[in-house]
C-alpha positions in Angstrom: 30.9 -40.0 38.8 34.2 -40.6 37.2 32.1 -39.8 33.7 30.9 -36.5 34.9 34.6 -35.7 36.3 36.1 -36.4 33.0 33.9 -34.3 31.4 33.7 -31.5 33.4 38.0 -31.5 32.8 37.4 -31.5 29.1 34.7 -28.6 29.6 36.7 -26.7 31.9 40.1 -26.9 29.6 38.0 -25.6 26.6 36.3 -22.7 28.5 39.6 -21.7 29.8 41.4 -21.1 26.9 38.0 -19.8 24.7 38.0 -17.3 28.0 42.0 -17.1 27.6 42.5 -16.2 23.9 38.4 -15.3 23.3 39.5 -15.9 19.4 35.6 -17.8 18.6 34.0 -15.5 20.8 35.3 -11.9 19.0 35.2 -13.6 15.5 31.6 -14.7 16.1 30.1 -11.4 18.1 31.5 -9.7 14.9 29.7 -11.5 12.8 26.5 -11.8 14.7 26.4 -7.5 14.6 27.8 -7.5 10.9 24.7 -10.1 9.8 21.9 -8.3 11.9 23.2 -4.8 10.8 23.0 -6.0 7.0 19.5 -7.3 8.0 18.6 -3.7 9.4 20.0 -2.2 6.1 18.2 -4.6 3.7 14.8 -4.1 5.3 15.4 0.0 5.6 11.9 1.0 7.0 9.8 -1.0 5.8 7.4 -3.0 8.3 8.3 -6.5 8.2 5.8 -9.0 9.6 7.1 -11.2 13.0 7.0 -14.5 11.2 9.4 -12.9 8.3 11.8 -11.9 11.3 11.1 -15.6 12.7 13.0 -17.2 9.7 16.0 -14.4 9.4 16.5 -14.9 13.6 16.9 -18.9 13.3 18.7 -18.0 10.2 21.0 -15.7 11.8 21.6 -18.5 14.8 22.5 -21.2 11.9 25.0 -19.7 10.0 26.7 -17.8 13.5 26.5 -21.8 14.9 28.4 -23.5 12.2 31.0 -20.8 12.1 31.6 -21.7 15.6 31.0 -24.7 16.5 33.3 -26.4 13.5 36.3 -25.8 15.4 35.3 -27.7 18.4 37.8 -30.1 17.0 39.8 -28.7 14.5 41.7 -26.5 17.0 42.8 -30.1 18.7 44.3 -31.3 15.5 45.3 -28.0 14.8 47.4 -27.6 18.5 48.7 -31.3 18.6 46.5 -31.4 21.7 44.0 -34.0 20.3 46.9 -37.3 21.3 47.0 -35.9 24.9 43.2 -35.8 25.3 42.7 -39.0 24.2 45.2 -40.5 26.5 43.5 -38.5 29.4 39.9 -38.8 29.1 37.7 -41.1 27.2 35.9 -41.3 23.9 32.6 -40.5 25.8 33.5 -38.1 28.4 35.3 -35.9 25.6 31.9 -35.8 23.5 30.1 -35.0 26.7 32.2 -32.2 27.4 32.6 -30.8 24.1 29.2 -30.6 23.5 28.6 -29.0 26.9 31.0 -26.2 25.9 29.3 -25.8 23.0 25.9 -25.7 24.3 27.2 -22.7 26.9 28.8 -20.9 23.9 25.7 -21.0 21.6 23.6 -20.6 24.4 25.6 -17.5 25.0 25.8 -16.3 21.8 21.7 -16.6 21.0 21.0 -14.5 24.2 23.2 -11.6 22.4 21.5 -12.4 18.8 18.1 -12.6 20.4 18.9 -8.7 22.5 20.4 -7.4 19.4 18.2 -8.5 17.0 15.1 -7.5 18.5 16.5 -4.0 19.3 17.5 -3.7 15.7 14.1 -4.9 14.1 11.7 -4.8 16.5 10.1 -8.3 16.3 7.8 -9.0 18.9 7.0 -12.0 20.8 3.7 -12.5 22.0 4.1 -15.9 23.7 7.7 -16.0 25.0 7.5 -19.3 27.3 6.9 -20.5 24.3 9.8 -19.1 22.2 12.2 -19.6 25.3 11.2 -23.1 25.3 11.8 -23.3 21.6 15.4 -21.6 21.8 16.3 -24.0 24.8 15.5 -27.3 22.3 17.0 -25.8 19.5 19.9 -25.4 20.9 20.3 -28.8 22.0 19.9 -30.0 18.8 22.0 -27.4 17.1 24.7 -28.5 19.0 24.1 -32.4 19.4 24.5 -31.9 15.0 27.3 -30.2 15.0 29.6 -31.7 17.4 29.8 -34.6 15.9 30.1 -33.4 12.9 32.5 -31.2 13.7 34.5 -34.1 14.9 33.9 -36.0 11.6 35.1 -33.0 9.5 38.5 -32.7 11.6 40.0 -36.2 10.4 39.2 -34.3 6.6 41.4 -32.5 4.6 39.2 -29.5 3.5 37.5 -28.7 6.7 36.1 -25.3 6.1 34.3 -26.2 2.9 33.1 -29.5 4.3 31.3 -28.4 7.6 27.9 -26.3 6.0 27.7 -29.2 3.5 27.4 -32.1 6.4 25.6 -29.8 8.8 22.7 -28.0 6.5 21.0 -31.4 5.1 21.2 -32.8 8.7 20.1 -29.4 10.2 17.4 -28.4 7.7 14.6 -30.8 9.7 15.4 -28.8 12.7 15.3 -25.4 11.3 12.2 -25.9 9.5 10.7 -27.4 13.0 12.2 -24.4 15.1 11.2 -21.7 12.6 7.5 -22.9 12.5 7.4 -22.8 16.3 8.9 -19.3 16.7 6.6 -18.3 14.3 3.7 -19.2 16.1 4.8 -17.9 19.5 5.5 -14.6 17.6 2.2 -15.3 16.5 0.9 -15.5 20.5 -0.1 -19.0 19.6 -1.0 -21.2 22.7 2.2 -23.0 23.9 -0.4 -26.3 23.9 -0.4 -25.6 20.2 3.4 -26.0 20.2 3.3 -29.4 22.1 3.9 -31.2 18.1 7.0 -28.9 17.3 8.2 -29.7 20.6 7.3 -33.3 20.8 9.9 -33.4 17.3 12.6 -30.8 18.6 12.8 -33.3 21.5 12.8 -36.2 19.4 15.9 -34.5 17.1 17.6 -33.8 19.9 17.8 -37.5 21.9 18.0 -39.4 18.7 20.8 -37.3 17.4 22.7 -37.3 20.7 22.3 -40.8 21.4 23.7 -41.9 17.8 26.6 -39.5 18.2 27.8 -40.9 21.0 27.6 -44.3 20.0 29.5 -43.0 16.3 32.1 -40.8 18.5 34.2 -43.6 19.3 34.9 -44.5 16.3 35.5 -40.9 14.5 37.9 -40.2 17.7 40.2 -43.4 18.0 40.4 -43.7 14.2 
């Protein structure tokens, strides 16, 4: 109980002041309707086929994630604020919460790319338990990756350069597996056919977020 306390305070402190100065969330809903607007432009009227729009949606999610999600950390070293959160809460509680408030952000975020994006090109999804089910996985891996590296890149010097580097080798198995899936369920694709790309989304996701938390303590108390 004292675990889920602690890290509902770190949650709670970061959703306040995202919902108090909203800096991440103007900056990224800006660039999620610049990126699907040059999508819209690029394809003109052509007809583009579903598993084409599959790719440019997870690719649209990727690059709005890891302009977000990298300064999870950053803004703690940026504010001074990282000494009196480490003196409050513990190594663990802080990743837990951290990467709660990220999964609400992205979370967030994808339900605005997925409106926007399929009011601008029209995709269709013909199994969308399916593609839910996808989105819901993916974004636990997403942001499992990219908090802790997030919190690796903040002890670096060049931060913005470093983040995509770290985060699109690690990322790239998950992409691949989440873009095959959406694919198929645009394809209406029996979710029973899905069971493999879910069986590995799942398997991403706990492996990646049990080796983070072990590896957290160490990137945060150094």
């Amino acid at each position: 109980m004292e675990l889920l306390r602690h890290s509902y305070s770190v949650f709670k402190k970061d959703l306040k002041s995202e919902i108090k100065n909203r800096y991440v969330i103007n900056s990224l809903l800006m660039f999620v309707i610049i990126t699907i607007s040059i999508i819209r432009f690029s394809l003109g009227d052509e007809k583009v086929d579903d598993t084409i729009l599959s790719g440019l949606f997870w690719i649209v999610i990727f690059f709005t994630a890891i302009s977000g999600l990298s300064r999870v950390f950053i803004k703690e070293e940026e504010t001074g604020t990282s000494l009196a959160l480490k003196l409050s809460a513990g190594a663990t509680e802080v990743f837990i919460g951290k990467l709660f408030f990220n999964f609400v952000l992205t979370f967030s975020l994808n339900m605005v790319i997925f409106f926007l994006f399929s009011l601008i090109t029209g995709i269709r999804i013909n199994n969308f338990p399916a593609f839910a089910f996808t989105v819901i996985l993916g974004n636990f891996g997403i942001v499992s990756a990219s908090t802790i590296i997030a919190a690796i890149i903040a002890k670096a010097n060049s931060k913005g350069t470093l983040y995509p580097v770290l985060a699109f080798p690690v990322l790239l198995p998950l992409l691949i597996t989440m873009i095959d899936a959406t694919k198929l369920a645009s394809e209406g694709v029996p979710t029973i056919e899905l069971m493999g790309n879910f069986q590995i989304l799942v398997s991403y996701t706990v492996v990646i977020t049990i080796v983070s938390l072990f590896l957290f303590k160490f990137v945060w108390e150094d």
